[in-house]
C-alpha positions as CSV (number, residue, x, y, z in Angstrom):
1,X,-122.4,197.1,-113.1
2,X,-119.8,194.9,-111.7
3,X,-122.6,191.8,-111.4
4,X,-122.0,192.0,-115.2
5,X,-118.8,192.8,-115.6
6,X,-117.9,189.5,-117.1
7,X,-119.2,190.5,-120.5
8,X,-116.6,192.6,-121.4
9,X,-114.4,190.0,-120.5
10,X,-114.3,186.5,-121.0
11,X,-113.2,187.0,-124.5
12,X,-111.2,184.7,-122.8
13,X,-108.0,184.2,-125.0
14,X,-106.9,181.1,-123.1
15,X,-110.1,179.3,-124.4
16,X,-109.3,180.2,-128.3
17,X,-105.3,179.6,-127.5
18,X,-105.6,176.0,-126.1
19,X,-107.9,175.2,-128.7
20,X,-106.1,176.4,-131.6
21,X,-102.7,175.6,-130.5
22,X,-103.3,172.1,-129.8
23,X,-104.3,169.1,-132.1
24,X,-108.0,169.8,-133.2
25,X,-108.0,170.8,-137.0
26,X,-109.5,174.3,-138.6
27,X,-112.1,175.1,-139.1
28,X,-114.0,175.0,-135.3
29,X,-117.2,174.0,-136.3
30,X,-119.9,174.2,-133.5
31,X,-119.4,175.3,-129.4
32,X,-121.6,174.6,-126.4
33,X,-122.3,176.7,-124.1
34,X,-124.1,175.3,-121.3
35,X,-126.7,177.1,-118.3
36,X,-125.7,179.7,-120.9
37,X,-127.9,182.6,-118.8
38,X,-127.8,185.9,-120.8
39,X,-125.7,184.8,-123.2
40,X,-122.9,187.0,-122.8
41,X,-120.3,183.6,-122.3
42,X,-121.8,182.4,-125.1
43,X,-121.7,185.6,-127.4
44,X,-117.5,185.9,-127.0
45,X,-117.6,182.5,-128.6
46,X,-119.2,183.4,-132.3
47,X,-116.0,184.8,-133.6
48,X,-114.3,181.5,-133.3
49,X,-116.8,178.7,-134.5
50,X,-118.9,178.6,-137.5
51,X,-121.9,178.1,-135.2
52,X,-122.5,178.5,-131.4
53,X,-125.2,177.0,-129.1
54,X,-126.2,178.3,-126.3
55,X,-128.4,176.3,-124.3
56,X,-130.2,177.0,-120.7
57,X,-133.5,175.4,-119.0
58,X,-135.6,178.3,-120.3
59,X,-136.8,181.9,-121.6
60,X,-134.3,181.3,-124.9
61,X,-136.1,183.7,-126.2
62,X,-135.2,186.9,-124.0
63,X,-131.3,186.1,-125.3
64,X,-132.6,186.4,-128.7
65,X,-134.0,190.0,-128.0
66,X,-130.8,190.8,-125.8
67,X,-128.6,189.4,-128.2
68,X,-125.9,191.7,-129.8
69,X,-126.5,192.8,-133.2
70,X,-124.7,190.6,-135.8
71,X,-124.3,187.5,-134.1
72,X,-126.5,185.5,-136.5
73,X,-124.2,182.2,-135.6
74,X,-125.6,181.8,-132.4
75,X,-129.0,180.0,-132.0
76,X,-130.0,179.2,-128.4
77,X,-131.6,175.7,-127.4
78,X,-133.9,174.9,-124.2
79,X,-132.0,172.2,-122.4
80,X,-129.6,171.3,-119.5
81,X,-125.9,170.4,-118.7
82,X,-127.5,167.0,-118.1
83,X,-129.5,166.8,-121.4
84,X,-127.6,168.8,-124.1
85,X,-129.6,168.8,-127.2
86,X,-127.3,168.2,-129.8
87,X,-125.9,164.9,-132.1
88,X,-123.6,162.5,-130.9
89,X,-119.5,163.7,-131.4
90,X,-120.9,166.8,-133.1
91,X,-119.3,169.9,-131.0
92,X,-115.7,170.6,-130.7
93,X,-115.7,172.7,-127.4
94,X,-118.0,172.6,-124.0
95,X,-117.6,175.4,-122.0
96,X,-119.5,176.0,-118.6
97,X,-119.0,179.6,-117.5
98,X,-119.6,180.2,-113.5
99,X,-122.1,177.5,-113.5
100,X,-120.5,174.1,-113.3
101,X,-120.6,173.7,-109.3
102,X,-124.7,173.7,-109.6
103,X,-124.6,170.6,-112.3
104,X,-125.3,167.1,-111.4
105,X,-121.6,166.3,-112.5
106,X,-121.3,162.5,-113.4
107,X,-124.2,163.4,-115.7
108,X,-122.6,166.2,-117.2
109,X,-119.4,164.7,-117.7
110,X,-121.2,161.8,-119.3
111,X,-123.5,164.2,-121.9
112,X,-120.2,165.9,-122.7
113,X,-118.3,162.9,-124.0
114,X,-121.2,162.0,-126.0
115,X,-121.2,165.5,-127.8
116,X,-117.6,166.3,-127.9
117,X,-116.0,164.9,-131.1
118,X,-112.9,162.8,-131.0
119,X,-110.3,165.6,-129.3
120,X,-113.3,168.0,-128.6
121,X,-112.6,170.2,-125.4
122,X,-114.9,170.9,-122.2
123,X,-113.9,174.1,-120.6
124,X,-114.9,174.9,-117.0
125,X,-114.4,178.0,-115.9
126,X,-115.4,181.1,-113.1
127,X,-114.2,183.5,-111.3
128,X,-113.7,184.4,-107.6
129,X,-114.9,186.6,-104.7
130,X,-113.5,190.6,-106.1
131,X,-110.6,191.8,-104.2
132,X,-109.1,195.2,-104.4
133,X,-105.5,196.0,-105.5
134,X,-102.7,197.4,-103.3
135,X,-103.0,199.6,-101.0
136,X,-106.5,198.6,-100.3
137,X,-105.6,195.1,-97.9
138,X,-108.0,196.5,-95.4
139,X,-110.4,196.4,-97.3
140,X,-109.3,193.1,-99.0
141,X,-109.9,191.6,-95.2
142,X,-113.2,193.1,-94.7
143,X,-114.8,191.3,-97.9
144,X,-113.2,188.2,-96.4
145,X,-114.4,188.8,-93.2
146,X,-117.8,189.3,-94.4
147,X,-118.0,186.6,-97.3
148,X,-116.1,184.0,-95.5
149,X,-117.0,184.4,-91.6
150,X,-120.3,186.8,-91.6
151,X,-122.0,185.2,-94.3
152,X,-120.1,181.7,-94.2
153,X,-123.4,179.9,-92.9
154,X,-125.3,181.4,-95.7
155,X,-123.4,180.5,-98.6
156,X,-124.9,177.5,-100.9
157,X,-122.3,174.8,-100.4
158,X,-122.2,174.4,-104.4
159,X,-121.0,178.5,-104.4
160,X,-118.3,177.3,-101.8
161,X,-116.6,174.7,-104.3
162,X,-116.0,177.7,-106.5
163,X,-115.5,180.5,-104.1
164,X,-113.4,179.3,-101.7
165,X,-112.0,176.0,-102.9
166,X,-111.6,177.4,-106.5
167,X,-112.8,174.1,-108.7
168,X,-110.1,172.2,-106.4
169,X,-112.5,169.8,-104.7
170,X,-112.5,165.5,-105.7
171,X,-115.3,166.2,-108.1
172,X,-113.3,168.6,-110.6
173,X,-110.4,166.5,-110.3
174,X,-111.2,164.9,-113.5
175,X,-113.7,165.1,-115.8
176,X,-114.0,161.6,-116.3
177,X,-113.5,161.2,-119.7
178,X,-110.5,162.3,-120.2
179,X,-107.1,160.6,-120.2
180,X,-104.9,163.3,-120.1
181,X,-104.4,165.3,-116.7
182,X,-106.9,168.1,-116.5
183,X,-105.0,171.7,-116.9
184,X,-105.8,174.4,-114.8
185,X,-104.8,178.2,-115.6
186,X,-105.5,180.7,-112.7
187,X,-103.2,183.4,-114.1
188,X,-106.2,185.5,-115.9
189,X,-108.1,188.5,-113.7
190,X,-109.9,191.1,-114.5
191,X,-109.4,194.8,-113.4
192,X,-112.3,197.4,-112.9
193,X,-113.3,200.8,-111.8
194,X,-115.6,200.7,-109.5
195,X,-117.2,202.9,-106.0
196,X,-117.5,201.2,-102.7
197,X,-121.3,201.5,-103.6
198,X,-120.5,199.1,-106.4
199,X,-118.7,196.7,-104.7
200,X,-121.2,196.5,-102.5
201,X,-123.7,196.2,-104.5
202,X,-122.2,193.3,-106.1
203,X,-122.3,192.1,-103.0
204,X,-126.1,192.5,-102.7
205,X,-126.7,190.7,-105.6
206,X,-124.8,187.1,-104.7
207,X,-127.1,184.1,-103.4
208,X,-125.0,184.5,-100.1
209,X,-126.7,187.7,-99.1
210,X,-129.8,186.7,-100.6
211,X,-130.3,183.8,-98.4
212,X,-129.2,185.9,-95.5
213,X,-131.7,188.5,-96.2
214,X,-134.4,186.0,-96.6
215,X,-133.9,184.7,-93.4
216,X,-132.5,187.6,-91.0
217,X,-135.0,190.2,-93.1
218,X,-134.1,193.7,-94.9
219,X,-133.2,195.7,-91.5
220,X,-130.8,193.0,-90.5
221,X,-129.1,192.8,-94.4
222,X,-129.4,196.7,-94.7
223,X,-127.3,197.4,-91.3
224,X,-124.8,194.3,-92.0
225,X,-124.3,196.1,-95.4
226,X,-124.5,199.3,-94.1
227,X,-121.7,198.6,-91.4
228,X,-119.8,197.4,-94.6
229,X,-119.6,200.2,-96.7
230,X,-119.0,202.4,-93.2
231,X,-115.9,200.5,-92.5
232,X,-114.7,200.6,-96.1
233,X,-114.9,204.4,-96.4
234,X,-113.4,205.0,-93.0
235,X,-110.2,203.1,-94.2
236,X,-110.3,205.0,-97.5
237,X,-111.0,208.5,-96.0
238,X,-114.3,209.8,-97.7
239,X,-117.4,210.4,-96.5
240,X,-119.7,209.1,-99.3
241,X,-119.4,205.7,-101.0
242,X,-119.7,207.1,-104.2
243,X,-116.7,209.4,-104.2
244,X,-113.8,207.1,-104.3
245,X,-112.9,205.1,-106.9
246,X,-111.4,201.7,-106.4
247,X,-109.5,198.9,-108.6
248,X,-111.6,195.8,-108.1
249,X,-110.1,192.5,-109.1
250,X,-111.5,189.2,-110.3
251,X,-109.5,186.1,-110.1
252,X,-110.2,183.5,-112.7
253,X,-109.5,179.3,-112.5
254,X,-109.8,177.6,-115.8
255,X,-110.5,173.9,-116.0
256,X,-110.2,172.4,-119.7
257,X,-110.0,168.6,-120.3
258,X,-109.7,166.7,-123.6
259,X,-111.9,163.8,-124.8
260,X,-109.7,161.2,-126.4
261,X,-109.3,161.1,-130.2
């Protein structure tokens, strides 16, 4: 399922390389990871820190029976990004995975620099609305179309500083703490297989849909989506959704910021 494709893929070698090439020593003791959800940001960090904490508002204990097998360096802790259970300069890396535009930021930038030990590291990061590679820019215009014009009104203004203004808005500027200029990456994606049905099914599954189901009803979401995947097989010449396969891209933006030693 592309709504979880993410698993497989924020092993995210830029979060271990920026850590272990700049000035914090070996070994990396304890990570955060914060609105944590399933868990699957937080399991790609266990290989790298002694122990990992995951931490969301509730139900930490259907990550425990989801959890991969062998992972016993993870516990998960009920909590917030504003209230992050943990000792003062204890933790040597935040990271916020596609959740960081929902946080009451001030706050979180506050509990981080309590946490974070003298050159700890909070890492931001997300990914984007998919696109499809060449030769697909029709269809590359009808996602826009339909994420950024159709569906504009409904999408949570919180989703809009990540999708569309990519973590570039005044309040990720900097994360408050830190003296150092805030470095950004936005050279890592992720490339998957997918049908139309899957794409737009993804579709289906973001708040921005959701709210416009909610408040247009099923017949109106079903024909907007409908009209969708029509349009996408008529530029790709098939007559199911299901029979074409298509290279679906994710853009990812990387925040990470340094608290002071």
């Amino acid at each position: 399922m592309l709504s979880d494709f993410y698993s497989t893929s924020i092993t995210y070698n830029l979060l271990a390389i920026n850590i272990k090439t700049r000035s914090v020593s070996t070994p990396y003791d304890t990570a955060v990871d914060v609105a944590c959800g399933t868990g699957k940001s937080t399991e790609v960090l266990s290989p790298y820190f002694k122990n990992v904490i995951g931490i969301k508002r509730k139900d930490i204990q259907e990550n425990y029976a989801y959890r991969s097998v062998g992972l016993y360096n993870i516990i998960y802790s009920q909590g917030s990004a504003e209230q992050i259970s943990c000792l003062n300069n204890s933790v040597q890396l935040v990271t916020a995975s596609q959740s960081a535009h929902w946080f009451e930021l001030r706050k979180f930038f506050s509990e981080t620099e309590r946490v974070l030990s003298p050159g700890g590291v909070l890492a931001i990061y997300g990914y984007s609305l998919p696109s499809c590679t060449s030769p697909h820019e029709e269809i590359n215009d009808r996602i826009d179309h339909l994420m950024k014009k159709t569906l504009s009104d409904y999408m949570p203004k919180q989703s809009k500083t990540l999708y569309l203004d990519k973590y570039n808005t005044d309040d990720f500027k900097s994360f408050l703490f830190n003296k150092e200029p805030i470095q950004r990456d936005e050279t890592t994606f992720v490339e998957l297989k997918g049908t139309i049905t899957d794409l737009a099914n993804y579709i289906r599954s973001l708040d921005t849909f959701q709210n416009f189901e909610s408040i247009n009803g099923q017949t109106s979401a079903f024909q907007l989506m409908r009209t969708f995947e029509n349009d996408l097989m008529n530029i790709v010449g098939t007559n199911s959704p299901d029979d074409k396969e298509l290279k679906i891209i994710f853009n990812f933006v990387l925040l990470l910021g340094r608290k002071p030693f």
